[in-house]
TIVEXRO-999909 format. One record per residue (C-alpha): z, y, x; residue in one letter. Coordinates in steps of 0.02 Angstrom, whole numbers, plus 50000, padded with zeros to 5 digits. Example, Ala and Ser with C-alpha at 12.3 -4.5 7.8 and 13.67 -1.06 7.14 Angstrom:
BEGIN
503904977550615a
503574994750684s
END
This chain:
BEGIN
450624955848776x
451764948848657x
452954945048817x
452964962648896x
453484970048715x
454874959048685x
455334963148865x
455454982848850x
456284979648683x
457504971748770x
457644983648916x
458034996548762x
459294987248697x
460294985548868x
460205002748914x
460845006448723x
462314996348768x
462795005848930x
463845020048928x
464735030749075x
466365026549131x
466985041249095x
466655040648930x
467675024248887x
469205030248994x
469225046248876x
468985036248729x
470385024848767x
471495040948793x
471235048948636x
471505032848546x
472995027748630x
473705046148621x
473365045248418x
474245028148426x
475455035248501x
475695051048389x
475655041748244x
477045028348302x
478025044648381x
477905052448213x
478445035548118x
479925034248257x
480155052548229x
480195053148022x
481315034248021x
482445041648164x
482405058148039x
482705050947875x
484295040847951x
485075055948026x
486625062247954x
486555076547819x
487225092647877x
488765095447822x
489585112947787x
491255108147821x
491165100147974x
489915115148045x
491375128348011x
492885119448019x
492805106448156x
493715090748163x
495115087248283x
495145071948404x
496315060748358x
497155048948496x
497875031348502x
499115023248623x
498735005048680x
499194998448537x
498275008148415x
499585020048364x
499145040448366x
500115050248488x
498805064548512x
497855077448392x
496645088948524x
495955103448461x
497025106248303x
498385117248360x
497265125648531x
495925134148383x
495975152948325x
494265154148228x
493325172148242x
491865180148143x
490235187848212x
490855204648196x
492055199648296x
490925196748440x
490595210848575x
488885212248605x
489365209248789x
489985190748751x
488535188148656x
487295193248820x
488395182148914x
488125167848818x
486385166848774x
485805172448938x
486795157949010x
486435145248859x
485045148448778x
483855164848812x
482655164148687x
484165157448547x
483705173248415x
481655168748425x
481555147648439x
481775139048275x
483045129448332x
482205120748458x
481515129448630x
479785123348652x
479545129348823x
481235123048866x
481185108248782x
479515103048887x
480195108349055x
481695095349010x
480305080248966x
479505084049130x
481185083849203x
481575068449130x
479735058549171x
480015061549341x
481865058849372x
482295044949213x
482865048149037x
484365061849014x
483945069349199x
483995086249082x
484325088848901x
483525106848886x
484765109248713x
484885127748603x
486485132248555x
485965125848394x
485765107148451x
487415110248529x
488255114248378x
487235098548278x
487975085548430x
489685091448434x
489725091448242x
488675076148203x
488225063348344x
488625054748489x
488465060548655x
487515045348719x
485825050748799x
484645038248685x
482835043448610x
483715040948438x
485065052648457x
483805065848529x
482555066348396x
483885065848255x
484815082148367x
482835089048364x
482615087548164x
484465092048118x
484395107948236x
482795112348150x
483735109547974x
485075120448054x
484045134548079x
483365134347921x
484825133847815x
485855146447920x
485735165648003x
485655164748198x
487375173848191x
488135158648088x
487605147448214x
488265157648347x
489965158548264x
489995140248246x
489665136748416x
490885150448488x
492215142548383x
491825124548417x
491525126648611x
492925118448751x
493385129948871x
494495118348983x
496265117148985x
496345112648800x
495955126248745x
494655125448588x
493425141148546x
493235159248641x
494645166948536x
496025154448609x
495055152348779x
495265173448817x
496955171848774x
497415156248864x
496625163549030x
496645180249002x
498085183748886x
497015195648781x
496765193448598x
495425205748554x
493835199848619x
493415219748624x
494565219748765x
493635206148895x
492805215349064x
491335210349120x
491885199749245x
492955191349108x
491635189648988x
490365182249124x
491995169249182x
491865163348975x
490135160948974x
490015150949113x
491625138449089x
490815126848929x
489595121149038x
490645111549136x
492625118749103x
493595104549184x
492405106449326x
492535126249324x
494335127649275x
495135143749346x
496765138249349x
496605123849482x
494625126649548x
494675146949578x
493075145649711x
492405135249582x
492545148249446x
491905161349548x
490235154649591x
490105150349412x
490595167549345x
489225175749481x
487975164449424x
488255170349251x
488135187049300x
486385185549398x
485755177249230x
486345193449145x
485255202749271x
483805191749259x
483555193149069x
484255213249069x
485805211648981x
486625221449119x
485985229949305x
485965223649486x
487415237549513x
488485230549372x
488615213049423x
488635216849594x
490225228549559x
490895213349443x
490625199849570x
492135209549684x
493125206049567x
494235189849617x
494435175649489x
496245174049541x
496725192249480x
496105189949320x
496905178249264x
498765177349152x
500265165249182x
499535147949127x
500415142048984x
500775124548952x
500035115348827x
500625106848675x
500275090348675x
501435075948693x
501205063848852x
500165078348938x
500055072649095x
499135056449026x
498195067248927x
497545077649072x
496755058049134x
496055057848975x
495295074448978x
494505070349144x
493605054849107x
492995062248959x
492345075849053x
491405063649191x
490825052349080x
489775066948960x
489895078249105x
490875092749018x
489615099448899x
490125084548741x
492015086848795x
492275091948632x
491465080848500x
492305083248334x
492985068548252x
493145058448378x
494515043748386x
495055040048562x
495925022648607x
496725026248770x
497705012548898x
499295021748868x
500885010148857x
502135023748756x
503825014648815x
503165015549021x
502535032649003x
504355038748918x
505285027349075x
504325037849203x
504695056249123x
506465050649090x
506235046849287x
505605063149324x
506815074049222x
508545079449268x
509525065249171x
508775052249291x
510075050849396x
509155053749544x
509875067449673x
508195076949709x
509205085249878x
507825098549892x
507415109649725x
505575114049761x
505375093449781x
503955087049679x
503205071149626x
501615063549559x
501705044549468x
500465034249437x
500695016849341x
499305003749315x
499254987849250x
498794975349390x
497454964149334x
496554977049234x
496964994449313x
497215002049139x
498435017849151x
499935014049079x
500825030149129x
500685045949226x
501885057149289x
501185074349324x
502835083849398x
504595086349400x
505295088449218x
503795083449164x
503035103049149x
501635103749010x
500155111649081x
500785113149245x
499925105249390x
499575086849379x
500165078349552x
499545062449493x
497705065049462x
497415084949545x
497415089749721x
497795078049867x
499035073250015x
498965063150156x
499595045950140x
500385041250305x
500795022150323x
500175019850146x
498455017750230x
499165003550359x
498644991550230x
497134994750164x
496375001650304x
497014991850461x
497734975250416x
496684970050261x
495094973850347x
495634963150503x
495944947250400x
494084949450283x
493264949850440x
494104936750546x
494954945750676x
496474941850632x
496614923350523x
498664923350524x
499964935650478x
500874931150615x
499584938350725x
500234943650900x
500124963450943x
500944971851075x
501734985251020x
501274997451213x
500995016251260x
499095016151223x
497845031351246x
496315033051130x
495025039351223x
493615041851080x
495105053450994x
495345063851124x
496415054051245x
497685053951110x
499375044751147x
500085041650976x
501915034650955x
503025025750841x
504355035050711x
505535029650825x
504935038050990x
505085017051073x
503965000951106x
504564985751042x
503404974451154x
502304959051068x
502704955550891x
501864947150750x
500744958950624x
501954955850474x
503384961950578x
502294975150620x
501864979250436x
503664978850378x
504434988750515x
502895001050505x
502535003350669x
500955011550715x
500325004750878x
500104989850817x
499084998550657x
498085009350749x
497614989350881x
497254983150744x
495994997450648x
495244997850827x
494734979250836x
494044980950646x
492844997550701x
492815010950617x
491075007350495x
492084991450440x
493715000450404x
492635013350299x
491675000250195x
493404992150148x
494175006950104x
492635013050018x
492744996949909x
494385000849830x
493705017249787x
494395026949932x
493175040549976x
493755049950160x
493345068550158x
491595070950224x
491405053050202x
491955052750391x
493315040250444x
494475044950607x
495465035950717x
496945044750638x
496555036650469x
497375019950549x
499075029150506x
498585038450361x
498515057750454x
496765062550435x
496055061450225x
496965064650090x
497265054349907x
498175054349765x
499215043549663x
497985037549555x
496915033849721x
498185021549806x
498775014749633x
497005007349617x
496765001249788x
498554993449789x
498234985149622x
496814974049704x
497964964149820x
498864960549649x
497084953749557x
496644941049684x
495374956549762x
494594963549623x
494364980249614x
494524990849442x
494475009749446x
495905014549365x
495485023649194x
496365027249023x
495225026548885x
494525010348814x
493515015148694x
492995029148597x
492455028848418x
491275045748357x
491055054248176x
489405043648168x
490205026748172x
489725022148323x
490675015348471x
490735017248667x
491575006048775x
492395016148913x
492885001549015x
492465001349199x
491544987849284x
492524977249415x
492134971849565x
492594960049710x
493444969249860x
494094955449986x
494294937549989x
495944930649884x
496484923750052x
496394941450103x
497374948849954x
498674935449963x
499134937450136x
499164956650143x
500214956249985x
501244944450071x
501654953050240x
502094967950083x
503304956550016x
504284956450199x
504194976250189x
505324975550036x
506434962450098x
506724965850284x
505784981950313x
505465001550263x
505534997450083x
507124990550058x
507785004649954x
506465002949823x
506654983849819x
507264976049620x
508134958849642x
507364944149558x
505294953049546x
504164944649659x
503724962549739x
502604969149867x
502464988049939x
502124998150060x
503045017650129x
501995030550178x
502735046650277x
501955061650363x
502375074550492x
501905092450544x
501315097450720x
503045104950815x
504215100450663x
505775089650595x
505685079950450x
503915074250326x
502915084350194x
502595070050112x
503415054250047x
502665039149957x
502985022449893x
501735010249822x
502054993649762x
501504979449640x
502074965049551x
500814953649449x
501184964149286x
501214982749344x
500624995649510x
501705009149551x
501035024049674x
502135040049697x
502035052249791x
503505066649841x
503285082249936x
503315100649933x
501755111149828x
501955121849987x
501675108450117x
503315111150203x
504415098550247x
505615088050117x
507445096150151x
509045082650171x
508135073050297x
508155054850252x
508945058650062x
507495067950025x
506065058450075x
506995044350004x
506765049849816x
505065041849819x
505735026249843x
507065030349716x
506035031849585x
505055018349618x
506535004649602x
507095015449443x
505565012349363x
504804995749404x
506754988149362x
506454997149177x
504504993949129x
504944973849191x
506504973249078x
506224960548946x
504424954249030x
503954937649130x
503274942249275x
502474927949356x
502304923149548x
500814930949661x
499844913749664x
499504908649836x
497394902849854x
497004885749913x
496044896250066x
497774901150129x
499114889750220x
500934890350237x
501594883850429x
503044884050527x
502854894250693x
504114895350832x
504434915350856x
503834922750988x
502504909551029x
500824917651108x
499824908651035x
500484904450879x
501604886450935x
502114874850819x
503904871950847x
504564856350943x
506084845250887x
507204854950998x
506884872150927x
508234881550849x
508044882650638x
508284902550671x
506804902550795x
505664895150670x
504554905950566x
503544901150411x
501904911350409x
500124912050313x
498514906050396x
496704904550332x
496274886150313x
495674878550466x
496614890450588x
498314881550597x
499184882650760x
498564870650891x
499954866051004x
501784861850999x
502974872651097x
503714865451232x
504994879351264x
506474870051192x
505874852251223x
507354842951297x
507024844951492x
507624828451608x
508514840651737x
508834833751911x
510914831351973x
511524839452114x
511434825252290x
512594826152429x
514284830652332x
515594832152449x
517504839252455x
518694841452592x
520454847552617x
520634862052733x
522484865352788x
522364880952885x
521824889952710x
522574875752592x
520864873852502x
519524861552450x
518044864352503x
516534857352411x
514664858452443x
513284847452384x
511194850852393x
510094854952263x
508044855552267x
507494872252189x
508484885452091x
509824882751978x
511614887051896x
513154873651936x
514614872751854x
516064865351958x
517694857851875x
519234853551978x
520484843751875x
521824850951868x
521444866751944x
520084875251821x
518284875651823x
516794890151874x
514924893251904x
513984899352033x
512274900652087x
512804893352261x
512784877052326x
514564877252360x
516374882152303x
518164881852367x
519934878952265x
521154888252339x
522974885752329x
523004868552291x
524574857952290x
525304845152395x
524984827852323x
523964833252198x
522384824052166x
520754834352111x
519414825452012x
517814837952045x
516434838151947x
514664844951971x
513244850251847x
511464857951877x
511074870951727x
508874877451727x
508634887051562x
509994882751451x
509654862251494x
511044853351597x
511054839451705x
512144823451736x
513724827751811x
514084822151995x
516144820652031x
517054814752188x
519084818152211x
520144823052367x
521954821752362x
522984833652443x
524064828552605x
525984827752561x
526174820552425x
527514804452476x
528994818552472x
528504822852296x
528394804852251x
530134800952336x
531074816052230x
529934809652064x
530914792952102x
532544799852117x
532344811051967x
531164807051868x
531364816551707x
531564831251832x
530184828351922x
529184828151776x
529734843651720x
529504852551891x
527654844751878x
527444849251684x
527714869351762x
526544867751910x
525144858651770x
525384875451678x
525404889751796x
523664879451864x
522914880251677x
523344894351600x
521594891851501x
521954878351407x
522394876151235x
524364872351158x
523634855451109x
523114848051271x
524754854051349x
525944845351223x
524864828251263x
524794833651456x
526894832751436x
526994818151371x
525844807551474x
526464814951624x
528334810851566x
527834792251522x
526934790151694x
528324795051782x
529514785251701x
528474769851742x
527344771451897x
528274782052037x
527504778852183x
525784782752083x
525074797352201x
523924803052062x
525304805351931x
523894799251798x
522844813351842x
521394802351857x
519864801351752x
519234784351696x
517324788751748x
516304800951842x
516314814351716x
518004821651750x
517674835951657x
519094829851527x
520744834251517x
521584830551684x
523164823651652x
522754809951576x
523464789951574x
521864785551702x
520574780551537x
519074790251493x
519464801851371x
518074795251251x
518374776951289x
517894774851472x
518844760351573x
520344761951682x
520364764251860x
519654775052003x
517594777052002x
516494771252169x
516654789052215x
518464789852245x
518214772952378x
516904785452430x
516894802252402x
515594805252523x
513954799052409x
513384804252270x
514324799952091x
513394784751983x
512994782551819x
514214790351696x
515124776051592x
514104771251441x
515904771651333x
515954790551401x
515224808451305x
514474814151453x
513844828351333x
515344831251247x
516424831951423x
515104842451501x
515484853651374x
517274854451386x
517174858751564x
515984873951504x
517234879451381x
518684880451540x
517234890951614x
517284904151474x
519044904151440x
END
């Protein structure tokens, strides 16, 4: 018994222990959720009680933005000259449907914060990660712009919560909306609604804004670089419709008014843009921009806010003074214009921006706005560098053959060169320099198209519809800007790392804290690849397209860039790009109307112009060191014109050797035997005989294969032929002729081959030589020069006197000393019967028997220097 009831007390005590599932999930909930309260609301009163107090001040007069040059000196003030402060009363109630229907619908019943909106933005942000949406009132705009950073943190967002709730306490709903009317950006520096109707719309009285103006203002604080009128018109009017259908969704106006304002065209509403104030304006539109990407337009404007930008003040004053009319430059065409971008290389920091000619405040920004084909700029980037990262090509020397191709996947399209020729194979630094675009577009081909992209992509080159085209090999499909190619250029400088270009460093807010706005950088290509791309550039400015833009003593790489139009002379567009170790340069010239650059090569020339005028001036005074060459990259000699790349032999010519980049491990294999000295067979069979009826020698010999000869005749002269024969006509009685006989294949010459035949009557001559010597000598001195009229005054006077001293001693001497000491009688002819370079005296074998072949020339002779000798009779 006693067992049983200590068992069912048991049993009670187990099933008092088990609850449902349920129940402990639940439980766990609500404790967790008042865990969670409570350490929210401790987050929420320490993130509270450190938030700055509000201050009056700041709320109704705003700070400016002050800005600082690289080294840390204020060029800039924003906002304190573009303000023009209104009241409420000043407000038509028009503007103010505008605006809160856009910003902030329920602004005149929230407390500052929008509940509803405020929870739509959390579950924005749990599904698509913190700052996805912000869900801010017009009076947590006005608290951030006056008070915090823009950084999207859960500190900065609950102390924007409390002080927006302090804000609506303190102040009307009107005050607020004045403050944030006079503290918004409205793009094109222009600070407040008061300044921003007047800036676009040239009105001063708000009273006087149409509804289609009104709606435009509304909509441009959202995003006003973005929306800008001025330079994004289709932009502006979606934006200003969109305003306009709020308007009819919360029945500020009716379906028939906006539809009669949405007819209206931005365009026509809008006044002369003025320029703006500022000094350096054109860097301060970069600035303006990054600003706006980075807090994506709607914290453009945080008061107080100290900027430190890249800007180097003495490079940005070189390239205005290069851009105004005391340059020196001859512009040629008057509606020219130009867009500079300079970087420095190993960091891409901005340095300087040109925006236009003269430098026109608030005009249009060629630098960093709009767009333009980049011709042969591309050739680079796109064709050559990608060929060498991935191995198809390992050499700049490279052969291409530079042919009439037809692309097939372009529509059978038969590009050409600048030139309208072919210059047959060449290496791909040639190719580079001279710019040719056959060999580009070979080269883009063998890379493929995906791998072309991918490298482009990785120097931040985005193509239009992020489609690449056959066309792109030569820059004529997408479109860039300076600022694009100065950042891609500037990688071949930093050994392949990429760094977008940007201009602000760092950025310091009213709160204290800091932001640093420098971009991240990452590897492109190979160094090998850099340094051999940014070599073949270096031959571009020496020897190629860029030599106008070339500044002695820089170690300087570039590359020129030129388009046409379809049916027309001359190019829209000019560029020049180029780097040294210290600096980038990118410009671009052409017409804002896309027409062609008037004065032909003078005009499209000014790029390059300005290019040498300012990289000489930004490098005056600075060390600019060497582009280091990598240890993946060798330097070898290559004998031109080699297919494949030849090393060259001992007997190649110092101006057919080439000194060219390979990747390690890919040195040329083989030594060229083109101009290896070639053993090249004599001529057999010589043979000479005197024919009477014609007075002539005839002389033949045999020869196995094909070959040029070159036949001398002492004293009569020398020639070549292609035969295997000659004749000397007119000889003279009793003259002896020494005849000589080389075999010439391509450019190598054999041993000479010689044999003589002495002309019948020659005892008569002898006889009268006896009897008058002195005049017989003379008589023969005449006959010596009517028979070489080639030969120079020197020979003759030594001819004269060795003829007069053989005379005089020997004569019965049938030869008269015109014998040659040794086979090679390619000498001078009337000689004393020695060699002329030291040979013995005496008649050779050949002369006891002229019918074989000649011997072995005498080892005292120059059978190379005689040889030549005879040649030279040959040309003369």
């Amino acid at each position: 018994m006693a067992e049983k009831g200590q068992s069912r007390a048991s049993r009670r005590k187990q099933k008092k222990k088990k609850k449902p599932i349920w129940k402990k999930i639940l439980l766990t909930i609500v404790l967790i959720g008042v865990l969670c309260v409570v350490a929210g609301g401790s987050v929420f009163a320490y993130y509270a009680a450190t938030a700055p107090k509000l201050d009056e001040e700041k709320l109704s007069d705003p700070a400016s933005n002050i800005v600082y040059d690289m080294n840390g000196d204020e060029f800039a003030e924003l906002g304190s000259e573009n303000r023009r402060k209104v009241t409420y009363d000043d407000l038509p109630q028009q503007l103010i449907d505008a605006v809160t229907a856009t910003e902030d619908s329920r602004f005149f019943e929230h407390n500052g914060i929008d509940i509803i909106r405020t929870g739509g933005a959390l579950v924005s942000n749990f599904k698509n990660g913190f700052g996805a949406e912000g869900g801010s009132t017009i009076d947590q705009q006005v608290i951030k712009r006056s008070f915090l950073s823009p950084e999207k943190t859960v500190k900065r967002k609950m102390q924007e919560w409390w002080l927006a709730f302090q804000l609506d306490r303190q102040y009307s709903k009107e005050e607020i909306l004045e403050m944030y009317l006079n503290k918004v950006f409205y793009g094109q520096y222009a600070y407040g609604v008061a300044t921003a109707a007047e800036t676009y719309f040239g009105k001063e009285d708000l009273n006087d804004l149409t509804l289609p103006e009104t709606a435009l203002l509304a909509g441009l604080p959202q995003r006003p670089t973005a929306y800008n009128p001025f330079e994004n018109p289709d932009l502006a009017q979606e934006r200003m419709n969109t305003v306009l259908d709020l308007m009819v969704q919360h029945e500020k106006i009716t379906q028939a008014e906006a539809d009669e304002a949405k007819k209206t065209k931005v365009e026509d509403l809008l006044t002369e843009k003025q320029p703006q104030s500022n000094k350096y304006g054109a860097f301060l539109d970069q600035v303006q921009k990054e600003l706006s990407e980075r807090f994506e337009d709607t914290d453009l404007n945080l008061d107080g806010m100290k900027i430190y930008t890249t800007l180097d003040p003495d490079a940005q004053e070189t390239v205005e003074n290069a851009l105004s009319d005391e340059s020196g430059i001859s512009w040629v065409d008057d509606n020219l214009q130009a867009g500079i971008t300079l970087l420095d290389t190993k960091s891409s920091a901005i340095r300087a921006i040109g925006g236009n000619k003269n430098n026109e405040l608030g005009g249009f920004n060629y630098a960093i706005q709009g767009s333009n084909q980049p011709g042969s700029s591309m050739k680079p980037i796109i064709d050559y560098a990608p060929a060498i990262e991935n191995g198809v090509y390992t050499s700049t020397y490279e052969q291409i053959n530079d042919e009439p191709i037809t692309i097939e996947e372009a529509g059978d399209w038969k590009p050409n060169n600048y030139d309208d020729q072919f210059h047959g194979w060449m290496s791909a630094r040639t190719a580079l320099a001279k710019s040719y675009n056959i060999p580009a577009i070979k080269t883009f081909q063998a890379v493929g198209l995906d791998k072309a992209k991918e490298f482009a992509n990785g120097l931040g080159l985005e193509f239009k519809d992020d489609t690449i085209h056959y066309s792109d090999s030569i820059g004529g499909s997408s479109e860039f800007r300076p600022i694009d190619l100065a950042g891609a250029y500037a990688a071949f400088g930093n050994e392949g790392i990429y760094t977008e270009p940007y201009s602000i460093s760092k950025i310091e807010f009213s709160d204290g804290s800091t932001l640093d706005m420098k971009p991240e950088s990452e590897a492109a290509m190979s160094e090998s690849t850099a340094y051999m791309v940014t070599d073949m550039m270096r031959s571009v400015m020496t020897e190629g397209t860029g030599t106008l833009a070339n500044v002695a003593g820089l170690d300087i790489a570039g590359k020129t860039g030129t388009t046409n139009k379809d049916g027309q002379e001359g190019s829209p567009d000019s560029w020049m790009n180029g780097l040294t170790t210290n600096y980038t340069l990118s410009i671009w010239t052409g017409t804002p109307n896309d027409t062609v650059i008037a004065g032909g090569s003078a005009g499209t020339n000014v790029a390059k112009y300005l290019f040498k005028q300012i990289m000489t001036e930004v490098h005056e005074g600075k060390d600019t060191e060497s582009f280091k060459k990598p240890s993946s990259v060798v330097e070898a000699k290559v004998e031109r014109g080699s297919r494949p790349a030849a090393s060259p032999s001992a007997g190649t010519p110092s101006s057919e050797i080439l000194t060219e980049l390979f990747l390690k491990g890919n040195l040329p294999g083989a030594t060229s035997e083109r101009y290896e000295e070639k053993e090249i067979a004599p001529v057999t069979g010589l043979s000479a005989s005197y024919d009477e009826a014609s007075n002539s020698i005839n002389i033949s010999w045999n020869y196995d294969g094909d070959a040029n000869f070159s036949v001398s005749a002492d004293p009569s002269g020398s020639t070549s032929t292609s035969d295997t024969s000659a004749v000397i006509d007119n000889v003279q009685a009793g003259q002896t002729y020494n005849i000589a006989v080389t075999a010439s294949v391509d450019g190598e010459t054999s041993e000479a081959k010689s044999t003589s035949v002495t002309v019948p009557g020659g005892e008569e001559n002898a006889e009268e030589e006896e009897e008058n010597p002195a005049e017989n000598a003379e008589d023969q001195q005449d006959q010596n020069n009517e028979d070489q009229q080639n030969e120079d005054e020197q020979n003759q006077d030594q001819n004269d006197e060795q003829n007069q001293d053989q005379n005089a001693d020997e004569n019965n001497d049938q030869n008269n000393g015109n014998g040659n000491g040794n086979e090679n009688n390619n000498g001078n002819g009337n000689n004393n019967g020695n060699s002329d370079q030291g040979g013995e005296s005496g008649n050779t074998e050949e002369e006891e028997n002229p019918n074989e072949g000649g011997q072995e020339t005498d080892p005292g002779g120059d059978a190379e220097s005689e040889t030549d000798q005879g040649n030279t009779n040959e040309q003369q």
